[in-house]
C-alpha positions, 0 to 999 in steps of 0.5 A, a space after each residue: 740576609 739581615 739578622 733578625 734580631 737587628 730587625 726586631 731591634 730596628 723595629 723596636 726603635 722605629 716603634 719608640 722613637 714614634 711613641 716617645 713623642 705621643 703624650 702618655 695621656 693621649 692613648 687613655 684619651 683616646 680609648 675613652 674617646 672611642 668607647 664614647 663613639 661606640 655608645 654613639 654608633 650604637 644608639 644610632 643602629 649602627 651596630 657593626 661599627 659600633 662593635 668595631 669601634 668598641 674594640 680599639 679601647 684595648 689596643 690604646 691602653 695596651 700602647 699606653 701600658 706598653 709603652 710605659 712598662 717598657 721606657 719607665 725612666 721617660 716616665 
């Protein structure tokens, strides 16, 4: 049975090797991005997707964020 502190590992490794090559930038684009298609939706009377769009800016700047506290010497 694997130990799982090697697949938290592998995972982390997974994760960065993924996110190492996304431009830092690109997750505040894409959280402003995604607040502009939720203003979108919304005026549009769709309301349901309006809201779960507008849910996605957070989880970008949190990546972003993440990524940045976590490999500050690529930085």
């Amino acid at each position: 049975m694997a130990d799982p502190k090697d697949t938290t590992q592998n995972v982390q490794e997974q994760y960065f090797r993924i996110t190492d090559e996304v431009p830092e930038e690109i997750w505040y684009w894409a959280a402003l991005a995604s607040i502009v298609t939720s203003a979108l939706l919304f005026v549009s009377n769709k309301r349901d997707w309006s809201i779960f769009v507008g849910q996605w800016p957070p989880t970008f700047l949190l990546f972003g964020v993440f990524h940045k506290v976590l490999r500050p010497h690529t930085h």
